[in-house]
N, C-alpha and C positions, 0 to 999 in steps of 0.2 A: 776763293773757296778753300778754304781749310780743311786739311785733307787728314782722316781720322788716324788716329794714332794707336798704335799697333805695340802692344807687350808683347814682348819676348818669353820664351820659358821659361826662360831663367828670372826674370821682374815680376813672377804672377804674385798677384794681390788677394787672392780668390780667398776667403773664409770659413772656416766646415765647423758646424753644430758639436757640440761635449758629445762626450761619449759617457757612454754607461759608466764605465768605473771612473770616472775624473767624480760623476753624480756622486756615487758609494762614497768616496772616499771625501769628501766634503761632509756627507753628514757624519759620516764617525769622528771625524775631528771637532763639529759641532758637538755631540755626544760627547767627548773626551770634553774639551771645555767645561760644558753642564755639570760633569762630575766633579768636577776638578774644584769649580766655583760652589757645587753644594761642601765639599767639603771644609773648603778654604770658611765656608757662611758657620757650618757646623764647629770646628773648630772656635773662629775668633769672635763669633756673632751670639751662637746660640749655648750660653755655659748656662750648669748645672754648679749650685754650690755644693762643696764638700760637705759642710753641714748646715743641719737642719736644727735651729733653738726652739722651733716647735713640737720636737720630737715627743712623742707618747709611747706609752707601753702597747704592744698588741694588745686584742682583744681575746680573752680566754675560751677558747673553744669545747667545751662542755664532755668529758669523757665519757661518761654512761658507769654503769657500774662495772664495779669489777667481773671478769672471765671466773666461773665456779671451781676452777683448777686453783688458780692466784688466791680465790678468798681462803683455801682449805690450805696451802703452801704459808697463808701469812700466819692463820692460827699457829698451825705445828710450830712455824718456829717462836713464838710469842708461848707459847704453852710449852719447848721443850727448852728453850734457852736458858732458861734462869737452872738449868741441871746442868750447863757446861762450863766448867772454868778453865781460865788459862794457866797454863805452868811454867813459871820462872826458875829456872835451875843457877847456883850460884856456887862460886869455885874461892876458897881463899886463894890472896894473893898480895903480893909487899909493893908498897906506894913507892915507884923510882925515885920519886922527889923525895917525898916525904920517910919514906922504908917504913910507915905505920903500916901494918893490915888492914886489908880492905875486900870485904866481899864483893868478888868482879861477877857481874854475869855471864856464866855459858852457854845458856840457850833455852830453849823455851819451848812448849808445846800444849797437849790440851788433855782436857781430863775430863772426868763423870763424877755425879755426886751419886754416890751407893745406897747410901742409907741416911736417916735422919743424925746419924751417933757421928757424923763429919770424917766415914771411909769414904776415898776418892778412888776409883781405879783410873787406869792410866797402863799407857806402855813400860815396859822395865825401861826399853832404850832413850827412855824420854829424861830421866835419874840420876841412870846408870854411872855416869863419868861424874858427877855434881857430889860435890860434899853437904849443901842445903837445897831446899827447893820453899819456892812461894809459891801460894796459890788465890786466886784472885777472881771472888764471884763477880755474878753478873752484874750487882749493883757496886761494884769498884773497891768492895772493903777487901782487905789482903789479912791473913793469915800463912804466920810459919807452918810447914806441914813436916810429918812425923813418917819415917818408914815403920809400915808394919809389917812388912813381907813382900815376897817376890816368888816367882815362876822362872827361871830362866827360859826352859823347855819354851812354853808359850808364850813369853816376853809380856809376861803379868806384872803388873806391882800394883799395891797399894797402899797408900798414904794415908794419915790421921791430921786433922784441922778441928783448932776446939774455936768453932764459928756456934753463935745461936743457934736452935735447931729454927728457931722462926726463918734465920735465913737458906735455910737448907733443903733443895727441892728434888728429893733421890728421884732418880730417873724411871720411867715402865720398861717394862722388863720384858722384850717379846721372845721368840725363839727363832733358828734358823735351820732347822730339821725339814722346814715344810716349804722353805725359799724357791720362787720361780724364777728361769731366765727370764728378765723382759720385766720384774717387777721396778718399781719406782722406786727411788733412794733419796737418803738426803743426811747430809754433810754436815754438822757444826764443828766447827774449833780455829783454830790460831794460825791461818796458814802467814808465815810472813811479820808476824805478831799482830795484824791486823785478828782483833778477838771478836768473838760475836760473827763468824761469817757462815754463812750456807751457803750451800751448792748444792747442785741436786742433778740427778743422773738415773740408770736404770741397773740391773744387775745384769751382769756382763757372761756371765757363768760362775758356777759353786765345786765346792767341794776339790779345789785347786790347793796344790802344796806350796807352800811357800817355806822362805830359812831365814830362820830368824837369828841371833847373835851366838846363841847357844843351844840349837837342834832345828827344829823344823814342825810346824803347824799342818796338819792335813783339815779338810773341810775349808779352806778358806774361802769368803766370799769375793768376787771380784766385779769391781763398779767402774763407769767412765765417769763416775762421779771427780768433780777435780778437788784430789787429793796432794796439797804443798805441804814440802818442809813446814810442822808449827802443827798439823791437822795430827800426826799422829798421838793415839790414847784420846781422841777425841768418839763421840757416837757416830753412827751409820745407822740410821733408822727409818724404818719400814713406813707406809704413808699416815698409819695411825698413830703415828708419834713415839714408837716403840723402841728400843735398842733389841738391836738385830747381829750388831759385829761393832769391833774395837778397829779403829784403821791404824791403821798398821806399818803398813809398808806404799813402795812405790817401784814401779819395773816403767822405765824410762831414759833415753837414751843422754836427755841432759839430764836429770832430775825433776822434770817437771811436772804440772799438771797432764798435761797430752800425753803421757804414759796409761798404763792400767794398774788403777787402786787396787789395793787388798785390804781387807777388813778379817781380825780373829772373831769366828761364829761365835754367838752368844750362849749356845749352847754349852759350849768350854769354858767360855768367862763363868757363868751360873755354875760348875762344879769347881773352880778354882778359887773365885776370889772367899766364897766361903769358908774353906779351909785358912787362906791367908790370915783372914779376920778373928777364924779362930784359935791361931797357933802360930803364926806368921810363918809357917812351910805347907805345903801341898802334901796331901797324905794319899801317896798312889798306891794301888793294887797291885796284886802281883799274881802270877800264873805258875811262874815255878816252872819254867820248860826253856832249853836253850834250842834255837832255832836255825834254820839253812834255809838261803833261800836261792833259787835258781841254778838246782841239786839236777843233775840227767844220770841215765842208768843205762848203761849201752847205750850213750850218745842219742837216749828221747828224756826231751826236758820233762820232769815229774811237774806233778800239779800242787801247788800253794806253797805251801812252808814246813821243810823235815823236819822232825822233832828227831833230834840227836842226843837228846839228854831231857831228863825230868829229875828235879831237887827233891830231895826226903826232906818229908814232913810239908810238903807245897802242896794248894789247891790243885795242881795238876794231878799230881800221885793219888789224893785222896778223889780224883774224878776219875781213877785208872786211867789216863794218857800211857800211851806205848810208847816206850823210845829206842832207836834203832839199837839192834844188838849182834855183835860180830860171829860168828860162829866158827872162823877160823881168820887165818893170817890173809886169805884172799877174796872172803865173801862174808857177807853180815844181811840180815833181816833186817829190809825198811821197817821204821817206826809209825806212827800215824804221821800223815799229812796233814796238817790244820788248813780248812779250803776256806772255812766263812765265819765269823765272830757276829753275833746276833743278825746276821743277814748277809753284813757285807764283805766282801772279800776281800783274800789276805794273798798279797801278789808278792811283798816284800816284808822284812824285820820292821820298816817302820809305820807301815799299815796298821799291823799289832802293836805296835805302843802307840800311836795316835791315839787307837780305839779304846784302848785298857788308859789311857788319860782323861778319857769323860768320864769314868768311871768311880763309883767311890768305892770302899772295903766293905763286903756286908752282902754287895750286891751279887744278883744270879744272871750268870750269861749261858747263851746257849752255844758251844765252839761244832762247828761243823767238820768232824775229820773225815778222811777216807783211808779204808784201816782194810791193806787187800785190794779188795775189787769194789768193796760195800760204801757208802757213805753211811755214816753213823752221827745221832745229834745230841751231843754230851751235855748236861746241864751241869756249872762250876759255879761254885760261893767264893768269890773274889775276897781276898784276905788281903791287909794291911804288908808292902813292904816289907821286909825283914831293912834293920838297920847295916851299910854296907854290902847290901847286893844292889 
């Protein structure tokens, strides 16, 4: 009889079921394979050619019609462009090679057509440095142009071009007396020598001072219209296609457009370039009274502008203007104070000539002094410059 045989603890044989995570960890490895194998199949299996010889054009998606902003923005500029040219300025200069003469380019910018008789206005600083200037309508034909006069004060000029009058489309004339913040704008001219370009922007605020090469423009208009090197002596015009302002300048940290435009009002341009055209100088007004401005009397600042002096034989004199008079070595009689020139006020010397620059000789203003305690309202016949004052 065979006697059963007996393991030890240490020989057991005994077998025990997987456990939960030996399960887990088998199917993620499953998993991991699957992915591993789809991509290996995506990769070597399932390609995609780079090209396609069936290639078509998409199909055109259908726009609708123009936004009623866009159709009135295409006209203006389709109706005011053919009034804008570009301005080539041109400097002698000797060929290194050759030591001929040779008219080198300086620079360029933009202009307006004034009248049918081919006056252009334009910025002076546009010119100014240039011994010739070209000028180049809308349809590409080019003409020499002729100086006829200048503005330093308001950085005016204009130029003469004997182009057909057929191709000559003087520009409308608006004003900028009545200008609102928030109104709409719009840009032609040269930025970059890129010609024929628009922008268009809103008005930013008015009646801003701005310095131009040789004094200073008051009234100016200011647009975030984008205004480049090339744009100045170009229009700025109102949404009826109108000129409103001359652009002018730029206040920006490189020179760029992202700065703020300035534009000379049109209201200035319309008493200026007239005179140019017909005389080739600006024939300003004069008042006849030397002035002080930010005068105090025992230490309280007085109001407007002292009159210190009035000239014999000057519209001041003949409108009785007071002007201060001494009564001894330590004490003198204020003069009149000038406080408002047809409305607006006169805070500084250049307030008064800004204002007597719209101005022509002939003309009746009404000066606002306070003469004492009183306000008094003078009406003056603005008379032609004396030559050398």
């Amino acid at each position: 009889m065979a006697e059963p045989i007996m393991s030890s603890p240490g020989n057991s044989t005994r077998s025990y079921p997987p456990s939960a995570g030996t399960r887990v960890s088998g199917w993620l490895v499953m998993m991991l394979v699957g992915v591993s194998l789809a991509l290996l199949y995506r990769q070597f299996f399932w390609y995609t050619p780079l090209h396609n010889p069936f290639a078509t054009p998409r199909a055109i998606t259908p726009r609708g019609d123009l936004a009623a902003d866009e159709k009135s923005t295409i006209e203006l500029f389709r109706e005011v462009s053919p009034s804008v040219v570009h301005i080539e300025t041109l400097a002698v200069g000797r060929s290194p090679i050759s030591r001929d003469v040779l008219a080198i380019p300086a620079g360029t910018g933009s202009g307006i057509i004034w009248d049918s008789e081919g006056h252009i206005l334009s910025n002076l600083h546009v010119v100014e440095d240039a011994q010739f200037a070209r000028v180049t309508l809308y349809d590409n034909s080019r003409f020499r142009a002729q100086l006829v006069g200048y503005d330093e004060t308001s950085d005016i000029v204009v130029l003469k071009i004997d182009a057909p009058p057929r191709a000559l489309k003087p520009i409308a004339i608006g004003e900028s007396s009545s200008l609102l913040v928030g109104q709409k704008v719009f840009a032609i001219g040269s930025p970059f020598q890129f010609d024929q370009t628009l922008t268009t922007g809103v008005i930013g605020g008015l009646n801003r001072k701005i310095a131009t090469r040789h004094g200073s423009v008051s009234g100016a208009i200011q647009t975030d219209a984008a205004i480049n090197p090339g744009n100045s002596g170009g229009p700025l015009l109102d949404s009826a296609g109108r000129l409103i302002g001359v652009n002018t300048a730029i206040v920006s940290e490189s020179g760029g457009s992202h700065g703020v435009g300035f534009a000379i009002p049109v209201d200035l341009v319309n008493v200026v370039v007239p005179d140019l055209v017909a005389d080739g100088q600006v024939s300003r007004p004069w008042l006849g009274v030397v002035v002080d401005e930010n005068v105090s009397v025992a230490g309280t600042p007085i109001e407007g502008l002292l009159v210190q002096e009035v000239m014999r034989n000057s519209p001041a004199e003949h409108a009785g203007i007071l002007a201060t008079r001494d009564i001894d070595e330590v004490s003198s009689i204020l003069g009149d104070q000038l406080i408002r020139l047809d409305g607006h006020p006169l805070q500084r010397i250049s307030d008064l000539l800004d204002l007597l620059a719209r101005k022509q000789p002939g003309e009746q203003v009404t000066l606002t002094v306070r003469r004492g305690s009183a306000l008094v309202d003078i009406t003056i016949s603005l008379e032609e410059r004396p030559s050398g004052m």
